[in-house]
C-alpha positions as CSV (number, residue, x, y, z in Angstrom):
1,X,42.0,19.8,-17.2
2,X,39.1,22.1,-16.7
3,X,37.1,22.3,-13.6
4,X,34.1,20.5,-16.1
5,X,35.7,18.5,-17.0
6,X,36.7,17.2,-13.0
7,X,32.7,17.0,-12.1
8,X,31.8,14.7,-15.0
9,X,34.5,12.1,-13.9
10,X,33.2,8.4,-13.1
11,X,33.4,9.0,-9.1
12,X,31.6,12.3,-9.7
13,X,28.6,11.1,-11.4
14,X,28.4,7.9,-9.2
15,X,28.1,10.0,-6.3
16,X,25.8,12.4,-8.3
17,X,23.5,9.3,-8.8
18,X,23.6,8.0,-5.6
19,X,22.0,10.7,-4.3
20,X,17.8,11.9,-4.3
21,X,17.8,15.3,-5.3
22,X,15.1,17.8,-4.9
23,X,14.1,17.9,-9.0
24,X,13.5,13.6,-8.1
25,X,11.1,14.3,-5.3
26,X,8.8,16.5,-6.9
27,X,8.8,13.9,-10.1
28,X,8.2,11.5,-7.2
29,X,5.0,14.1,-5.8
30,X,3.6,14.4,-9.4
31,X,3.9,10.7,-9.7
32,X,2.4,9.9,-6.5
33,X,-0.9,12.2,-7.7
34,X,-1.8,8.9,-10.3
35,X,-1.2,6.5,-7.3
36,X,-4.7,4.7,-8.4
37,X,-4.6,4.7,-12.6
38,X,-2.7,1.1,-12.8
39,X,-4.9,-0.2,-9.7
40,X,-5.6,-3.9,-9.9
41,X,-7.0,-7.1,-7.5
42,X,-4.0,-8.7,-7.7
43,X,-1.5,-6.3,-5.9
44,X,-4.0,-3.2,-5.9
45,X,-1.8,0.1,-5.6
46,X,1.4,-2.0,-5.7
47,X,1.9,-0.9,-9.7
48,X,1.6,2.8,-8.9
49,X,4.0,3.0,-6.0
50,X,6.9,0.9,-8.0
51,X,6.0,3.9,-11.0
52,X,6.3,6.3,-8.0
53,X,9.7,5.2,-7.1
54,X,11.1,5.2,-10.5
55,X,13.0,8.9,-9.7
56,X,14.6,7.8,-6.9
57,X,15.6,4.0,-8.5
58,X,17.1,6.2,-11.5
59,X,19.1,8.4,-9.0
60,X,20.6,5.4,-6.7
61,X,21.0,2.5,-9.2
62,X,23.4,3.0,-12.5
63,X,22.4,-0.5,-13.8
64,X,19.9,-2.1,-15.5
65,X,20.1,-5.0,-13.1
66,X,20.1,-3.1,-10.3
67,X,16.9,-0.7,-10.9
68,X,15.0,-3.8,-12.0
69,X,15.5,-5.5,-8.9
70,X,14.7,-2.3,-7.2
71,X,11.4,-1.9,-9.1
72,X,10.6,-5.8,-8.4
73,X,10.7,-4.8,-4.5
74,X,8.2,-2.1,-4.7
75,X,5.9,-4.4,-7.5
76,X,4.6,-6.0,-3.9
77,X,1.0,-5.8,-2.7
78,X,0.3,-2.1,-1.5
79,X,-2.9,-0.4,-0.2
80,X,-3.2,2.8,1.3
81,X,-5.2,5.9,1.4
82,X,-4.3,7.4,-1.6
83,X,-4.0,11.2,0.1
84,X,-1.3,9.9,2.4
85,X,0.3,7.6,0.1
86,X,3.8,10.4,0.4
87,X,4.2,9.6,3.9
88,X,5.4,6.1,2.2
89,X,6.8,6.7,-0.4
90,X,9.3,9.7,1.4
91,X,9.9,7.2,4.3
92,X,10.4,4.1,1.3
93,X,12.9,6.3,-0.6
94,X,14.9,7.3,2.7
95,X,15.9,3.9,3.0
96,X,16.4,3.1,-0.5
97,X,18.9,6.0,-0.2
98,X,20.3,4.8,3.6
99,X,20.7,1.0,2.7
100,X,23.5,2.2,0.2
101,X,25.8,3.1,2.5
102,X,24.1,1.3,5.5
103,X,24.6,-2.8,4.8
104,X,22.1,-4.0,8.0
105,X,19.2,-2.4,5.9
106,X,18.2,-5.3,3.2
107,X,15.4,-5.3,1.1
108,X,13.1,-7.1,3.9
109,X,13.8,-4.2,6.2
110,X,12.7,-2.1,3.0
111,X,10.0,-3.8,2.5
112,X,8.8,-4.4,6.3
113,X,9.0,-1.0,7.0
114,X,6.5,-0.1,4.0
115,X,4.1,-2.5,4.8
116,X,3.7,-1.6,8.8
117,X,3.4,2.1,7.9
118,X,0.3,1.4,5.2
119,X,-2.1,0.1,7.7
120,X,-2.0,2.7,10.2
121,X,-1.3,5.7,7.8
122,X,-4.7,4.2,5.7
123,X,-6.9,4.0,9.0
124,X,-5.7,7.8,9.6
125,X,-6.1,8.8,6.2
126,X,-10.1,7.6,5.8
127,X,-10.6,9.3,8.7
128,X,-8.7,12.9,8.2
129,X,-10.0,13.1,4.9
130,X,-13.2,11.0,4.2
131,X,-14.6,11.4,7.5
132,X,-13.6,14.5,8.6
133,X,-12.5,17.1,5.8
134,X,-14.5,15.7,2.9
135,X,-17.7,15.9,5.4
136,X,-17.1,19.9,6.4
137,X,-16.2,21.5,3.2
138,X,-19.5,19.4,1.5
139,X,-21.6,20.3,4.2
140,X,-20.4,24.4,3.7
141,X,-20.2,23.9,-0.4
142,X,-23.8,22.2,-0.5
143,X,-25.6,24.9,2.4
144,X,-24.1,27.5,-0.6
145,X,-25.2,26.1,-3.3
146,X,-28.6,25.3,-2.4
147,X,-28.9,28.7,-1.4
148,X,-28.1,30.2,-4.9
149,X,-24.4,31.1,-4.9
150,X,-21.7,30.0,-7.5
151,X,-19.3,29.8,-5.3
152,X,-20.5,26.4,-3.5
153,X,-19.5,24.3,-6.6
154,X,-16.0,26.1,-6.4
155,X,-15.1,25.9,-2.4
156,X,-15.9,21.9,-2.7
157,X,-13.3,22.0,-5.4
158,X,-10.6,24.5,-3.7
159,X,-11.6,23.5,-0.3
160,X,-11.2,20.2,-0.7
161,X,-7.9,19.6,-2.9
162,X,-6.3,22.5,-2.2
163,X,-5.7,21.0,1.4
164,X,-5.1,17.6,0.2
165,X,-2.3,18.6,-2.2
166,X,-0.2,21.3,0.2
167,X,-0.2,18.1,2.8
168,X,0.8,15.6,0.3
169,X,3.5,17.3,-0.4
170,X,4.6,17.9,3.2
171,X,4.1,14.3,3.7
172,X,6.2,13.5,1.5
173,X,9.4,16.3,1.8
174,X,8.8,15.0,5.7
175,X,8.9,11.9,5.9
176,X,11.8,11.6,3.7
177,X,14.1,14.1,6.0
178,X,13.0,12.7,9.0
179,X,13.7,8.9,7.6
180,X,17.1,10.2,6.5
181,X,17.9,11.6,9.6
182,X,17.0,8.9,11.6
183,X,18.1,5.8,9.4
184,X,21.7,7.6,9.3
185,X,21.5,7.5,13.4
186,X,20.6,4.1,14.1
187,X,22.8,0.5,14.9
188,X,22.9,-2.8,12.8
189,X,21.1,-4.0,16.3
190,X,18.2,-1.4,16.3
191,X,17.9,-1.8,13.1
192,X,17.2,-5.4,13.1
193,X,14.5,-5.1,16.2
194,X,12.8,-2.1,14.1
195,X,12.9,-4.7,11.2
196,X,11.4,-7.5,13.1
197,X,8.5,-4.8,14.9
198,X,7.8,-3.9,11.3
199,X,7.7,-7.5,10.1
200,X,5.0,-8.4,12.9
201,X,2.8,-5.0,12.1
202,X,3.3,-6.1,8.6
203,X,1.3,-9.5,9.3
204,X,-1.2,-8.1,11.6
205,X,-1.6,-5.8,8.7
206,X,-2.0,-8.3,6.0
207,X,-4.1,-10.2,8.3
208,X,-6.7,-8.0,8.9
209,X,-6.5,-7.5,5.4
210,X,-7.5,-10.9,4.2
211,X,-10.4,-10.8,6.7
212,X,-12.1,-7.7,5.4
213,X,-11.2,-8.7,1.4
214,X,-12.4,-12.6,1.5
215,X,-16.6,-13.4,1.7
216,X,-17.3,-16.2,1.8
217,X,-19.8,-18.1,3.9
218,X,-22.5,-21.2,3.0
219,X,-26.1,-21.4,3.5
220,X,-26.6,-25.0,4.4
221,X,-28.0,-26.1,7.0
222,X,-29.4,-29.5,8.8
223,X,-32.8,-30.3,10.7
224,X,-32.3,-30.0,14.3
225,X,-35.6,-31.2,16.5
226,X,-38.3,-28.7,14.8
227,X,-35.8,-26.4,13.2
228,X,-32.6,-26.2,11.9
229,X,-28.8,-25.4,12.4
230,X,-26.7,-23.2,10.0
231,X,-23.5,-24.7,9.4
232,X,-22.1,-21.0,9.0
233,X,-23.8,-19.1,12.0
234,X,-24.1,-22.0,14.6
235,X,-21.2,-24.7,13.7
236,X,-18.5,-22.7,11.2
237,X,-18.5,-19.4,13.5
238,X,-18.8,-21.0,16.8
239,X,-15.3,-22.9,16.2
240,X,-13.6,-19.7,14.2
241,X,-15.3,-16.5,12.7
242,X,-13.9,-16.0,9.4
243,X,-13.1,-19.9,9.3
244,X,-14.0,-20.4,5.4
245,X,-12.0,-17.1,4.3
246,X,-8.7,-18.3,6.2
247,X,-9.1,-21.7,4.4
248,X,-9.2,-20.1,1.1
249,X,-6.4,-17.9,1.7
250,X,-4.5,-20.8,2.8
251,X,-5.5,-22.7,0.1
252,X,-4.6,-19.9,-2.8
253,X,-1.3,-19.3,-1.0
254,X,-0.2,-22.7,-0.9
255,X,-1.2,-22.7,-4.3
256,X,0.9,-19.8,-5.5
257,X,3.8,-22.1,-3.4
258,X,3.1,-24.6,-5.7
259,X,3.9,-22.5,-8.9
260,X,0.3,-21.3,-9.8
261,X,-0.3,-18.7,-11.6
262,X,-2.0,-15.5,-10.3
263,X,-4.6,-15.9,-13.5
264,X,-4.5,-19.4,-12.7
265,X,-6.1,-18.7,-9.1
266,X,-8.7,-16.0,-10.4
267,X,-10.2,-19.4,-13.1
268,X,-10.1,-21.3,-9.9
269,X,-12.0,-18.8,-8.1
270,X,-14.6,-18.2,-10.7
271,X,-14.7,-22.4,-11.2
272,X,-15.5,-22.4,-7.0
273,X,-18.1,-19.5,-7.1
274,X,-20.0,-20.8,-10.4
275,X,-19.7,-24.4,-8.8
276,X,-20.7,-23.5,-5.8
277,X,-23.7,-21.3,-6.3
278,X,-25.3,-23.9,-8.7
279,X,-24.9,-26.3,-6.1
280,X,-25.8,-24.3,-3.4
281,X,-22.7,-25.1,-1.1
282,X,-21.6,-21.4,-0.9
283,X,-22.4,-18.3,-0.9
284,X,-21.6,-14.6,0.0
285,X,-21.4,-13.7,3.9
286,X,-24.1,-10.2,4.3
C-alpha cells in the first residue's frame, strides 16, 4: 500500500476534517465581508454569521445532521459592528474547534461566549471607526477635494477601507489563535464560571438591547386641578422608565413560548400600532 493511499484512510480524513485550516479562514474573512446582505428584524446579522461559519462547520462536522445543528446554533440573534464582526467569528470558531475534543464546552458555552463578546466589541467598533477613523480621513479627503485635487475622492476610499480590511483580518487570524490557545488551557470548572459570566453579559447585553430597539410610549393624559398629567412622563416613568417597552417584550416573548410565529408577532404588531394610533392610546416615545 502506497503512502496515498495511507493519508486518504477513514481516520485520516476524520482527523483532516476535524481540523480549521488556513484555506477555511480566509473563506471565513471573505465571508465575513457580506456580514450585512441577508440582514433582517427578526435576528438582524444572525443569517450572515451562520453563512460565515459554514467553512469551519464543513471542516469539523462530516454529517449532515451534525452541520445542521451547527448552523442552527449560529441562526440566533446577532448584532455587531460589522468591521469587528472577525473578532467573533475567530473566537466562535475556536470553540467550535475546542468543544470537539473538550466535552465541558456545550453549545450554551458557544453560544454565551458570542453573545457577551457582541456588545462590547459593537460599542468599541462605532467608536474606532465611525467616531474616530471615518471622522479623520473625511475631514483630510473633504479639505482636498474642496481645494481642487483628485486625490480627496481616492484617500476617503483607500484611507478608509484599506485600514478596515488589514484589521479585520487580524481580528479574525487573532482571535481565533488566542481562543485556541486558551480554550485548550482551561478546566471543566473554569469553564463553567466563564460560561455563566458570559451568560450574565449576555442578558445585560440583550437587555440593553430591547431598551434601545422598542418605542413605545402613549400620549394620554387626565385633567389635574388647571392642567393635566401625562400618563407616560408623570405616572408610566415615575414607576419604571421603559415600563411599556418591557411589557411588550414580555408579552411577544411569552408569545413566541406559546408557539407563535415570528410573522405571527410582526401582524400583531402592526394590528397594535394601527389600533392604537387610530385610537389614540399609543404612540412613539421622541
Amino acid at each position: 500500500m502506497t503512502s496515498d493511499a495511507v493519508s486518504t484512510t477513514p481516520a485520516a480524513a476524520a482527523a483532516e476534517e476535524n481540523h480549521i485550516t488556513k484555506a477555511a479562514l480566509n473563506r471565513m474573512f471573505l465571508r465575513s465581508l457580506t456580514l450585512e446582505a441577508s440582514f433582517n428584524y427578526e435576528r438582524q446579522q444572525g443569517l450572515g454569521f451562520a453563512f460565515i461559519m459554514g467553512p469551519a462547520i464543513r471542516r469539523l462536522y462530516r454529517t449532515r445532521e451534525e452541520r445542521a445543528a451547527a448552523l442552527q446554533r449560529h441562526l440566533a440573534f446577532f448584532n455587531i459592528t460589522p468591521y469587528v464582526n472577525q473578532a467573533v467569528v475567530g473566537a466562535t470558531a475556536a470553540m467550535e474547534a475546542e468543544r470537539k475534543n473538550n466535552p465541558s464546552i456545550t453549545d450554551t458555552s458557544v453560544e454565551s461566549v458570542k453573545v457577551a463578546l457582541m456588545g462590547p466589541l459593537a460599542g468599541i467598533g462605532d467608536s474606532l471607526y465611525w467616531g474616530t477613523l471615518r471622522l479623520i480621513v473625511t475631514g483630510i479627503a473633504v479639505a482636498l477635494a474642496l481645494g481642487g485635487n483628485f486625490v480627496g475622492p481616492i484617500l476617503f476610499v483607500v484611507g478608509f477601507n484599506v485600514p478596515v480590511l488589514l484589521l479585520s483580518y487580524f481580528y479574525l487570524r487573532g482571535s481565533f489563535s488566542l481562543g485556541t490557545r486558551f480554550l485548550s488551557s482551561i478546566s471543566a470548572e473554569l469553564m463553567e464560571r466563564i460560561t455563566s459570566a458570559a451568560t450574565m453579559v449576555g442578558l445585560l447585553v440583550i437587555g440593553g438591547l430591547t431598551a434601545s430597539l422598542i418605542s413605545i410610549s402613549t400620549p394620554l393624559a387626565f385633567p389635574v386641578g388647571d392642567g393635566e398629567s401625562n400618563i407616560q412622563t408623570d405616572v408610566l416613568d415615575g414607576i419604571l422608565p421603559g415600563l411599556l417597552p418591557l411589557a411588550t417584550f414580555w408579552l411577544f416573548y411569552w408569545l413566541l413560548g406559546k408557539r407563535w410565529k415570528p410573522w405571527h408577532l410582526l401582524l400583531l404588531s402592526l394590528a397594535l400600532g394601527f389600533i392604537g394610533a387610530f385610537t389614540g392610546i399609543l404612540g412613539v416615545s421622541e
